[in-house]
C-alpha positions as a Markdown table, in Angstrom:
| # | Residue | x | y | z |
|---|---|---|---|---|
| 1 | Unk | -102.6 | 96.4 | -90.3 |
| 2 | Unk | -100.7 | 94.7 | -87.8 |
| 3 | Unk | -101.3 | 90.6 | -87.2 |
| 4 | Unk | -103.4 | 89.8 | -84.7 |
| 5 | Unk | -101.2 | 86.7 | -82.1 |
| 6 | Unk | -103.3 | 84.5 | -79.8 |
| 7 | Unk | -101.9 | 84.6 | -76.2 |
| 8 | Unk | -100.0 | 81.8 | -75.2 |
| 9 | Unk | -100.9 | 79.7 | -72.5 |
| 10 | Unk | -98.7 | 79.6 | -69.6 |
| 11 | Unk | -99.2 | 75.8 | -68.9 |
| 12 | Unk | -96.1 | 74.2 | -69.7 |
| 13 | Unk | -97.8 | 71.1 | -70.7 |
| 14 | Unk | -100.3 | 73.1 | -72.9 |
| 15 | Unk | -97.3 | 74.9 | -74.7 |
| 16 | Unk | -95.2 | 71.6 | -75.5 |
| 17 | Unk | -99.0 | 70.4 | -77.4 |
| 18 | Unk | -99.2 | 73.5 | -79.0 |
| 19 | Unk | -95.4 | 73.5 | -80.3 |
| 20 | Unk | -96.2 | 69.9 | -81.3 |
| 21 | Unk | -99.1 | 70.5 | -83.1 |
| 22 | Unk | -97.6 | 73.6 | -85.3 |
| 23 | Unk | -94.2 | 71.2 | -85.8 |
| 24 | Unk | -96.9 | 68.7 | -87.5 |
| 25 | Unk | -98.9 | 71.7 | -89.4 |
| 26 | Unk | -95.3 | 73.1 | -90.8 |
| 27 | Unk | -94.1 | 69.4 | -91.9 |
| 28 | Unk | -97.5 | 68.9 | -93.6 |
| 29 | Unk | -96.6 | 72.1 | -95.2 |
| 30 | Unk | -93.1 | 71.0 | -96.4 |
| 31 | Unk | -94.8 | 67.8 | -97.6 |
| 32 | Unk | -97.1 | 69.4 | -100.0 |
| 33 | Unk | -94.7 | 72.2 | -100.9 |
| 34 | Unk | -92.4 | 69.3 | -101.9 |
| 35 | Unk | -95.2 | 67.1 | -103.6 |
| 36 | Unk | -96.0 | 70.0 | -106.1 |
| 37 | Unk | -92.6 | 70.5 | -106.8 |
| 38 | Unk | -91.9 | 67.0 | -107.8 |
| 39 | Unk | -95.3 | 67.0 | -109.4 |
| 40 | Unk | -94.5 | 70.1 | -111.3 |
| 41 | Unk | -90.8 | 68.4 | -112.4 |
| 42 | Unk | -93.1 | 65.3 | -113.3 |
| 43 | Unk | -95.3 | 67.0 | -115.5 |
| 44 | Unk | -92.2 | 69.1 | -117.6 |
| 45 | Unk | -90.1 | 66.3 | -118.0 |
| 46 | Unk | -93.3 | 64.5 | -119.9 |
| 47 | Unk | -94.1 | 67.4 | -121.7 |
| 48 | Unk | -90.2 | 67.7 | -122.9 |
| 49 | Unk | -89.9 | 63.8 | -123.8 |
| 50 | Unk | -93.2 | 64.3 | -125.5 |
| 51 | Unk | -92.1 | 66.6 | -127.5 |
| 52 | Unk | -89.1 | 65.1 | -128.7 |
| 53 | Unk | -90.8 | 62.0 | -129.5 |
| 54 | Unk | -93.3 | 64.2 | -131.6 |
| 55 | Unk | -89.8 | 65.6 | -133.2 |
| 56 | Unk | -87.7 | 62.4 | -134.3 |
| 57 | Unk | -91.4 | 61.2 | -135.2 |
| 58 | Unk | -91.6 | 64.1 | -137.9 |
| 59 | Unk | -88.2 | 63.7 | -138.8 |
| 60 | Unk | -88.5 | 60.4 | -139.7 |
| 61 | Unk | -91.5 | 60.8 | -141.4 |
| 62 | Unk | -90.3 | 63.9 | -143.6 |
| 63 | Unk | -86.7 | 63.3 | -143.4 |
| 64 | Unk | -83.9 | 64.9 | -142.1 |
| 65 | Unk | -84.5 | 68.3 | -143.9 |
| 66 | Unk | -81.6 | 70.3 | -142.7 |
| 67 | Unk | -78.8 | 69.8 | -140.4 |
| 68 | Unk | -80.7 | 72.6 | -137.8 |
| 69 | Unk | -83.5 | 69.7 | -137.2 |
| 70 | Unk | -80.6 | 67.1 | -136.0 |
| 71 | Unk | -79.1 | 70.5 | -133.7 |
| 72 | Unk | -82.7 | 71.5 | -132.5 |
| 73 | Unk | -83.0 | 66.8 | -131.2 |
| 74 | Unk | -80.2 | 67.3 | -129.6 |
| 75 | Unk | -80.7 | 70.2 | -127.9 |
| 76 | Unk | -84.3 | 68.9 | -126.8 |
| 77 | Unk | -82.4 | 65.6 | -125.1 |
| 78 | Unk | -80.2 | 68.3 | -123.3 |
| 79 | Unk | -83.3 | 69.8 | -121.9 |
| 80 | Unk | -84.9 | 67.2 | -121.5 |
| 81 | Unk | -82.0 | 65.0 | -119.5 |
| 82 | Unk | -81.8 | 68.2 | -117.3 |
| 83 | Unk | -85.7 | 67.8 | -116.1 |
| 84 | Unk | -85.9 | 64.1 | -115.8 |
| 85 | Unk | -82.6 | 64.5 | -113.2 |
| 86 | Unk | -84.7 | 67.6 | -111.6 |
| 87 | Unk | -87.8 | 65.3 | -111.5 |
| 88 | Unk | -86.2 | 62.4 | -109.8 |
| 89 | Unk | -84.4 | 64.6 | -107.2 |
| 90 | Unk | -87.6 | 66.6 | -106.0 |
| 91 | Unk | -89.4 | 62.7 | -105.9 |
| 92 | Unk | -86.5 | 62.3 | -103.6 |
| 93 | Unk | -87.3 | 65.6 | -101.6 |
| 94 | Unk | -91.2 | 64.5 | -101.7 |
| 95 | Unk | -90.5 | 61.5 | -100.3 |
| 96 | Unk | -88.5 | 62.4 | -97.5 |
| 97 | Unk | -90.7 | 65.4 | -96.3 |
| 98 | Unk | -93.6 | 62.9 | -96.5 |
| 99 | Unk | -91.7 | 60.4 | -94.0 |
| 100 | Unk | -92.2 | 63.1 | -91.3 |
| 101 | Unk | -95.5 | 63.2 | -91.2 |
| 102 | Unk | -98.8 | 60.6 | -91.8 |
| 103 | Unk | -101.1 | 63.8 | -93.0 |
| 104 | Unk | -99.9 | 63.4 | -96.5 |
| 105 | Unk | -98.8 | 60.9 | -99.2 |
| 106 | Unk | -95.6 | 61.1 | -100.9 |
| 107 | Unk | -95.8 | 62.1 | -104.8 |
| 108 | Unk | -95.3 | 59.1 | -107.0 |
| 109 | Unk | -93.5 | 59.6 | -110.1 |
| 110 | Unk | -93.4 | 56.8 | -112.5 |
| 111 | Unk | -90.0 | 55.7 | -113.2 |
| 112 | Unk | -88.9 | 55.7 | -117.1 |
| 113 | Unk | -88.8 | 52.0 | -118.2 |
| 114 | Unk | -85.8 | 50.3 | -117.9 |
| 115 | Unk | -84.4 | 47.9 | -120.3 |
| 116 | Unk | -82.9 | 44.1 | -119.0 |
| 117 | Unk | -79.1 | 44.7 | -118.3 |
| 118 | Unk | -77.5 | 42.4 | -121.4 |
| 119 | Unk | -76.9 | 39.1 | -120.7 |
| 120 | Unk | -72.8 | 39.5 | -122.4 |
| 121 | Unk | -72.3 | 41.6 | -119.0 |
| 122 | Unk | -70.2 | 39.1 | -116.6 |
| 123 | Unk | -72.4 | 38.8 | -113.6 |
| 124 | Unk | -70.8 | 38.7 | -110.0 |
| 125 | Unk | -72.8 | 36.6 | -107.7 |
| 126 | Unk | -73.1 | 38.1 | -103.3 |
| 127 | Unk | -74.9 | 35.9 | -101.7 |
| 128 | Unk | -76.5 | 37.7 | -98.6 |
| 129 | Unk | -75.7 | 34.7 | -95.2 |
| 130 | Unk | -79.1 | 33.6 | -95.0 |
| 131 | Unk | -80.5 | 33.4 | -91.2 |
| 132 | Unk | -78.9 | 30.0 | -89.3 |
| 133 | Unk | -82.6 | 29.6 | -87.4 |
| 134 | Unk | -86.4 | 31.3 | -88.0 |
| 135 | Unk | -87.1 | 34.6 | -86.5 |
| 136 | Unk | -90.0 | 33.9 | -85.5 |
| 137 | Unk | -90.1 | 30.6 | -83.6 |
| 138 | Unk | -86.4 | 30.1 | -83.6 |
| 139 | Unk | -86.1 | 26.8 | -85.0 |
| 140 | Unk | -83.5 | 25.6 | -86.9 |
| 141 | Unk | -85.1 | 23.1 | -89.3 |
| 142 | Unk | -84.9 | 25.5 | -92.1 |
| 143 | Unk | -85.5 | 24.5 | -96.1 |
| 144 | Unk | -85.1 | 26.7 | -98.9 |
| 145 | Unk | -88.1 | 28.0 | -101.5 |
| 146 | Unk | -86.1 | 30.2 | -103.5 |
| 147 | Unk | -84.3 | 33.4 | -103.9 |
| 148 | Unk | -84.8 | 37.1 | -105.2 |
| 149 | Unk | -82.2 | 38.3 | -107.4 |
| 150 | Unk | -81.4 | 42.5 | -107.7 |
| 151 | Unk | -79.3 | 43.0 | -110.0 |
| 152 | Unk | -77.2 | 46.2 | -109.4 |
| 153 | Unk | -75.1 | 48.0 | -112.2 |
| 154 | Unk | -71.5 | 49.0 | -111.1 |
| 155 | Unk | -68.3 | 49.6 | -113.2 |
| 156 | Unk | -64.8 | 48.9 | -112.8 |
| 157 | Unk | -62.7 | 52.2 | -113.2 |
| 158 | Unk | -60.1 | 52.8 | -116.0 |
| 159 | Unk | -57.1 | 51.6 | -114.5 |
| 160 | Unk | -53.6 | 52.6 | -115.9 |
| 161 | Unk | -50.3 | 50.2 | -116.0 |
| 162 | Unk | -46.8 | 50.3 | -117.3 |
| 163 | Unk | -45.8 | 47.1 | -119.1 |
| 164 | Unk | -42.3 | 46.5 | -118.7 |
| 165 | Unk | -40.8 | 44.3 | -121.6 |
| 166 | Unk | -37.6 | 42.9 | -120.5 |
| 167 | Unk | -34.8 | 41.7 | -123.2 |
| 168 | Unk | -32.1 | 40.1 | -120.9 |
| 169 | Unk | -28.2 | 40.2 | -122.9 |
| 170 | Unk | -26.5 | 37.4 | -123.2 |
| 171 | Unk | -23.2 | 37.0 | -123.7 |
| 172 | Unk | -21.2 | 34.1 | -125.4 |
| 173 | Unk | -18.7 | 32.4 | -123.4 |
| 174 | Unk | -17.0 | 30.4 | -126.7 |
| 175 | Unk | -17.0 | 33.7 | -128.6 |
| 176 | Unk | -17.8 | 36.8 | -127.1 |
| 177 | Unk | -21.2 | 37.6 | -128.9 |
| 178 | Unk | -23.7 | 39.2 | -127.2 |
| 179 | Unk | -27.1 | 37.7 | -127.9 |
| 180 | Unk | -30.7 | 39.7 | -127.2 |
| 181 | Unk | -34.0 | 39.0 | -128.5 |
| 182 | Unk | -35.4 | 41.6 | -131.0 |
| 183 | Unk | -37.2 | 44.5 | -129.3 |
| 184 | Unk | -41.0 | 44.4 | -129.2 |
| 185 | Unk | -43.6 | 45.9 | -132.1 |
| 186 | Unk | -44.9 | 49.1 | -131.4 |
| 187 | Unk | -47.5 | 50.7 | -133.5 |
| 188 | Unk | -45.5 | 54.1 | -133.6 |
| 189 | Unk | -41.6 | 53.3 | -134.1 |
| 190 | Unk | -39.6 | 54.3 | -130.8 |
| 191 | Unk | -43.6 | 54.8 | -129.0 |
| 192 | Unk | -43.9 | 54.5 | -125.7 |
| 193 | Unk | -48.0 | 54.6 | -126.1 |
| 194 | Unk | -49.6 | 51.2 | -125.8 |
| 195 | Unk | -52.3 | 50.3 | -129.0 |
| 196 | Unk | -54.8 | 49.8 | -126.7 |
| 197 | Unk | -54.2 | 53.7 | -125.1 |
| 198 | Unk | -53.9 | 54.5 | -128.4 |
| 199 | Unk | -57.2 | 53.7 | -129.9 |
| 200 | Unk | -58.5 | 54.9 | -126.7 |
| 201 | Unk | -57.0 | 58.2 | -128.0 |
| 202 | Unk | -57.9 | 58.3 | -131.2 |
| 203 | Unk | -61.3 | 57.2 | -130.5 |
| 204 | Unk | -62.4 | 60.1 | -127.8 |
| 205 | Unk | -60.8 | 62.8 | -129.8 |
| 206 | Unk | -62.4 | 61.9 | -133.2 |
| 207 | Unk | -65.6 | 59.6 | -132.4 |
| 208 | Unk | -66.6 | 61.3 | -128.8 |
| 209 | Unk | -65.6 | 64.7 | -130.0 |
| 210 | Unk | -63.0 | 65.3 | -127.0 |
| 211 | Unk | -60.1 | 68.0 | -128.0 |
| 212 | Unk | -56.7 | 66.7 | -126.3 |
| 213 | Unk | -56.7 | 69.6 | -124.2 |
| 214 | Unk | -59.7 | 67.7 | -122.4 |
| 215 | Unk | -58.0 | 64.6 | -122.2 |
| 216 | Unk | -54.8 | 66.2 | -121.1 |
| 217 | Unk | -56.7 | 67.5 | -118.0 |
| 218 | Unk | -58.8 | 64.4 | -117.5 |
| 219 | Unk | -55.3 | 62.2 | -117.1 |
| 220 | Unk | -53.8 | 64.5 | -114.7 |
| 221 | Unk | -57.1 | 64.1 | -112.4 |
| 222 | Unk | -55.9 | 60.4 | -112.9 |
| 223 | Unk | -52.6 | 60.4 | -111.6 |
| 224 | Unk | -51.1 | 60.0 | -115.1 |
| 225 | Unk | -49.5 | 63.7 | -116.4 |
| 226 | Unk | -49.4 | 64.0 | -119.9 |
| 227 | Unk | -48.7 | 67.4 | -122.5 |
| 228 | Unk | -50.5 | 68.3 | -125.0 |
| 229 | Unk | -47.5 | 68.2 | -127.6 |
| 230 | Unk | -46.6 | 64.6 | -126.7 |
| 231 | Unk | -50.6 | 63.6 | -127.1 |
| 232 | Unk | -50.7 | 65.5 | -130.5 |
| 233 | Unk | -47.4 | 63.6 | -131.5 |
| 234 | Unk | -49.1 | 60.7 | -131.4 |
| 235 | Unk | -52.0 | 61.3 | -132.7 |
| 236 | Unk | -50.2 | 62.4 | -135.6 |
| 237 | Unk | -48.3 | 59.0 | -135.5 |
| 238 | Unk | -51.2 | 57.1 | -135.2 |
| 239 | Unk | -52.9 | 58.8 | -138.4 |
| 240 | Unk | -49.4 | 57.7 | -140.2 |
| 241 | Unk | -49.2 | 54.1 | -139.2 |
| 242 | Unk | -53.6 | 53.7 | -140.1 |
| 243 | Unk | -52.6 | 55.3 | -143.3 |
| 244 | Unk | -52.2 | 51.9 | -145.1 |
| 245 | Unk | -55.4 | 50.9 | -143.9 |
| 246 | Unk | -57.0 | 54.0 | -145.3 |
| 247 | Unk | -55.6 | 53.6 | -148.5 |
| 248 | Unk | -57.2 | 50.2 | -148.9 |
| 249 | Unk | -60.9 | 51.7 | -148.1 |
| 250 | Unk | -60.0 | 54.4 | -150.3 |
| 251 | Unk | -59.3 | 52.1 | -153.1 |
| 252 | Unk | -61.9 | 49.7 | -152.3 |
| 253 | Unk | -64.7 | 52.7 | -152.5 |
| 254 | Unk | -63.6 | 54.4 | -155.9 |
| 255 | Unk | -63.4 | 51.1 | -157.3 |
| 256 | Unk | -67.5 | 51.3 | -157.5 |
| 257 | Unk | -69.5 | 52.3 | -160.4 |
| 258 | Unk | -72.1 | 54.2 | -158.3 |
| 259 | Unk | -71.3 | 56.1 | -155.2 |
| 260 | Unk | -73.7 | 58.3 | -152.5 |
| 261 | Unk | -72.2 | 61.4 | -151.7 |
| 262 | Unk | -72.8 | 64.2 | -149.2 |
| 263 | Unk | -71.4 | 66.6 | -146.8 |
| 264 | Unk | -71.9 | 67.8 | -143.3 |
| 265 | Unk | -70.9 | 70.4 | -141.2 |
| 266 | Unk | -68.5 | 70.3 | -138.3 |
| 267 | Unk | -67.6 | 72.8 | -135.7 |
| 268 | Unk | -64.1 | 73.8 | -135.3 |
| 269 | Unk | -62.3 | 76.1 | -132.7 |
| 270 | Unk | -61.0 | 78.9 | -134.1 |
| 271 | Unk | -59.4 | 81.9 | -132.6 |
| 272 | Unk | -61.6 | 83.4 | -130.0 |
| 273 | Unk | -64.9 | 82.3 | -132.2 |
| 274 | Unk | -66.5 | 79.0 | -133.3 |
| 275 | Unk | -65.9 | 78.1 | -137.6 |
| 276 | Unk | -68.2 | 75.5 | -139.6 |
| 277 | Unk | -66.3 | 73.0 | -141.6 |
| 278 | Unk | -67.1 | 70.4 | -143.6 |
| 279 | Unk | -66.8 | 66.6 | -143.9 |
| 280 | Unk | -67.8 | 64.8 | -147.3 |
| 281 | Unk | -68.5 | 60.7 | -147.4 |
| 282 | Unk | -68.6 | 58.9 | -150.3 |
| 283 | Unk | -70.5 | 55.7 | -149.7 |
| 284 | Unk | -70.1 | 52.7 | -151.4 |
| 285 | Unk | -73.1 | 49.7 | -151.5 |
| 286 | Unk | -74.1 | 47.7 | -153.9 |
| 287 | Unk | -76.4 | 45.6 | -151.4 |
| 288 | Unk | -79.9 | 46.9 | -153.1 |
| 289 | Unk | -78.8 | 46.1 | -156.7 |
| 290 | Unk | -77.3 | 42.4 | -155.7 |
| 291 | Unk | -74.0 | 43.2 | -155.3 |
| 292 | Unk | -72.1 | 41.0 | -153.4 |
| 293 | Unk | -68.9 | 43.6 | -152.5 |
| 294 | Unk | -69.0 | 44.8 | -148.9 |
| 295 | Unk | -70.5 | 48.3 | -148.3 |
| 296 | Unk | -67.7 | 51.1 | -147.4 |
| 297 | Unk | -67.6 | 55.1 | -146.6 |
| 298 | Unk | -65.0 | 57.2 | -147.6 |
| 299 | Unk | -64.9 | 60.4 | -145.9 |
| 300 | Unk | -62.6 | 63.6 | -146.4 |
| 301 | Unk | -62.5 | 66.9 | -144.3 |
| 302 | Unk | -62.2 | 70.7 | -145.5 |
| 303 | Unk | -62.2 | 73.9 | -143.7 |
| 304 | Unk | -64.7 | 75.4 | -146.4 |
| 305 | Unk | -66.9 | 74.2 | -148.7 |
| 306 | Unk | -65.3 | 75.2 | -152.1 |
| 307 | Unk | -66.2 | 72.7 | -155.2 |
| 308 | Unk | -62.6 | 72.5 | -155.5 |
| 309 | Unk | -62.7 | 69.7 | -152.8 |
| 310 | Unk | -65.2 | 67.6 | -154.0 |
| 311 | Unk | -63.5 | 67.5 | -157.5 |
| 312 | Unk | -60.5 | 66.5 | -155.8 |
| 313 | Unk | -61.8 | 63.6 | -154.1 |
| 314 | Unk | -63.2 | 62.4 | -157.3 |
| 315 | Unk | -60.6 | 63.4 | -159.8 |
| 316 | Unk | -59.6 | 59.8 | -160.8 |
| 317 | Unk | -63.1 | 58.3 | -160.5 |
| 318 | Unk | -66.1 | 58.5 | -162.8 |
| 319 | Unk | -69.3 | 56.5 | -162.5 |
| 320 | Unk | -72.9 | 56.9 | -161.7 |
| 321 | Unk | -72.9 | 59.6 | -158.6 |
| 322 | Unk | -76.0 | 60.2 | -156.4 |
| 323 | Unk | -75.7 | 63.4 | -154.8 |
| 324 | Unk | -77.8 | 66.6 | -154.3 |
| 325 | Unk | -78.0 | 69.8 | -155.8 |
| 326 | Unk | -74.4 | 71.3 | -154.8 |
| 327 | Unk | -73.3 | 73.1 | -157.3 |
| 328 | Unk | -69.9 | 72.1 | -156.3 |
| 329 | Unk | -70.4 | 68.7 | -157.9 |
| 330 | Unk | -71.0 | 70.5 | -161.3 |
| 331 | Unk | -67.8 | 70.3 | -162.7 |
| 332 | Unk | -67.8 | 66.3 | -161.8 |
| 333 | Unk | -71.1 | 66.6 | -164.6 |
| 334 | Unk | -68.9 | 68.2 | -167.2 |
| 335 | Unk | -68.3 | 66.7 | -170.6 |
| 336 | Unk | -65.3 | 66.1 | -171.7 |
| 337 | Unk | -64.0 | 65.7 | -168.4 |
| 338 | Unk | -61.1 | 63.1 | -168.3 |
| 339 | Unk | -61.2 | 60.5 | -167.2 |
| 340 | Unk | -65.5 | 61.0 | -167.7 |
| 341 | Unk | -68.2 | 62.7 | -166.6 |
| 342 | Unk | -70.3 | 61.5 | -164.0 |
C-alpha cells in the first residue's frame, strides 16, 4: 500500500511555514527520542548501584564467603561505572536536543552526591575582574556584598626531570692531591633510578597491579623511553635493598604467640592462558587482648597451593594459630613437631 503525500502548495511563503513547522515537529522528535534515552540510562544505572548496594550489604552481613563474592562486587562497579558514564552523556544529548525547541523539557537526571573536595588540597585562588561601573545604570559607586566561590578540581601532570649532581675535582697546588666530595647515595649501587621513581615503580606494579610491560608503554607516550629488562633490573634491585626492612617485619611478626593466617588467590600470566596463585599473610595483633606491640602482616607468595608452603613459612614458629580448615596447615597441628605444635 503505497503512502498517501499531501500536495504542496506552490506559495513560496506557504512552503517556507510548512518547512518550518516539520523542522519544529522533527526537533520535538529528537527531544523526546533523546529524553527516553537518558531516562532509560537513568533508570539502569539505579537499578545497577542498587544492586550492588544490596550486594556489599549481604556481604557484610554474612561475610565474605568466597573469593567469587569479592570478583562478582567488582565486576558489578565495572557495570555499573559503564552506565552512570552512559547516563550522564545521553543527559547531555537530552539537553542539547531540548535547547532546540520550547515543546519539550529536558530530562533531569539527579547527579550522584558529591563529597567536599578535602580541605589538605592547596587551593589556587582566580579572581574573575569584577565590573569597574553597574550595568545597569552605569554608575561607578560600587560596594561589595560578597562573593560565590566554584571550586573546580584540576591536576598537575606527572612531570619528569634529570637531577644532575655535580662533584667538581680539585686539585692541590702544595701537593698534587686531587680532592672530590664522596659521590651521592643511591638506593640501588651504581642506579641511575631516583627513590622517588622508584617507589613509583614498585608501587604500580605490585599495589595497582600494572605489569612493567604497561608502564614500559605508558613512559614512551611520555617522552621518557625505557625497556623492559632495565625496569625489571630494578625492580629486582629494589626488592634487594627493602630486603632489610622485610626481615625486621618478618621477625617482628613470628615473634607473636598468636597469629591470623590465610591465603588468597592471585592471577598470574602464564603462557597463552591465565594461572591462580596464591598469597598467604600472617597477621600479627595483639590490640583485642591488651597488647601493647604494634599490629603487622607478613605475607609470602606461591605459584600453588601445596601445604608445603605454609609449613615453610612457619617452620621456626609455634604458638596459638587461627586459621581455617586447610588441610595444608595440618602438619603445623602435629605432635611432636619441633620446635611444637601449634
Amino acid at each position: 500500500m503505497e503512502a498517501v503525500i499531501s500536495p504542496l502548495p506552490d506559495d513560496v511563503e506557504a512552503l517556507k511555514a510548512l518547512l518550518v513547522s516539520a523542522l519544529q515537529k522533527a526537533d520535538e522528535a529528537e527531544a523526546k527520542l533523546a529524553n527516553a534515552h537518558a531516562r532509560e540510562s537513568a533508570i539502569e544505572a539505579l537499578i545497577a548501584h542498587l544492586k550492588l548496594q544490596i550486594a556489599k550489604l549481604k556481604r557484610e552481613q554474612y561475610g565474605p564467603s568466597a573469593e567469587r563474592s569479592r570478583r562478582l562486587l567488582d565486576q558489578m562497579e565495572l557495570q555499573l561505572e559503564d552506565l552512570e558514564a552512559d547516563a550522564a552523556e545521553d543527559d547531555l544529548i537530552a539537553e542539547e536536543a531540548a535547547a532546540k525547541t520550547t515543546a519539550v523539557t529536558a530530562f533531569e537526571r539527579k547527579p550522584p552526591a558529591r563529597k567536599p573536595f578535602p580541605d589538605h588540597l592547596p587551593r589556587e585562588r582566580v579572581v574573575v575582574p569584577a565590573p569597574c561601573s553597574c550595568p545597569a545604570c552605569g554608575g561607578d559607586r560600587l560596594s561589595k556584598l560578597g562573593e560565590d566561590v566554584t571550586e573546580t578540581l584540576e591536576v598537575i601532570p606527572r612531570s619528569w626531570k634529570v637531577i644532575q649532581t655535580v662533584r667538581e675535582k680539585f686539585s692541590c697546588r702544595d701537593c698534587e692531591k686531587i680532592a672530590q666530595a664522596p659521590a651521592p647515595f643511591h638506593v640501588v649501587p651504581r642506579g641511575w633510578a631516583g627513590p622517588s621513581f622508584l617507589a613509583m615503580l614498585l608501587f604500580e606494579k605490585y599495589g595497582q597491579h600494572q605489569p612493567l610491560n604497561r608502564q614500559v608503554e605508558r613512559f614512551a607516550r611520555e617522552g621518557v623511553p625505557l625497556s623492559l629488562s632495565t625496569l625489571a633490573d630494578q625492580v629486582g634491585a629494589a626488592a634487594h635493598a627493602l630486603m632489610p626492612l622485610y626481615k625486621l617485619i618478618e621477625a617482628h611478626v613470628l615473634a607473636a604467640a598468636r597469629l591470623h593466617g590465610d591465603d588468597t588467590t592471585v592471577p598470574v600470566m602464564a603462557k597463552g592462558k591465565t594461572d591462580v596463585a596464591r598469597l598467604w599473610v600472617y597477621v600479627r595483633d595483639d590490640r583485642p587482648f591488651a597488647g601493647s606491640d604494634p599490629p603487622a602482616a607478613l605475607f609470602h607468595y606461591s605459584r600453588d597451593r601445596r601445604g608445603e608452603h605454609p609449613q615453610a613459612h612457619l617452620a621456626a614458629w609455634s604458638g596459638i594459630l587461627q586459621a581455617d580448615a586447610y588441610s595444608g596447615y595440618n602438619e603445623l597441628y602435629r605432635e611432636g613437631r619441633d620446635p611444637g605444635p601449634v
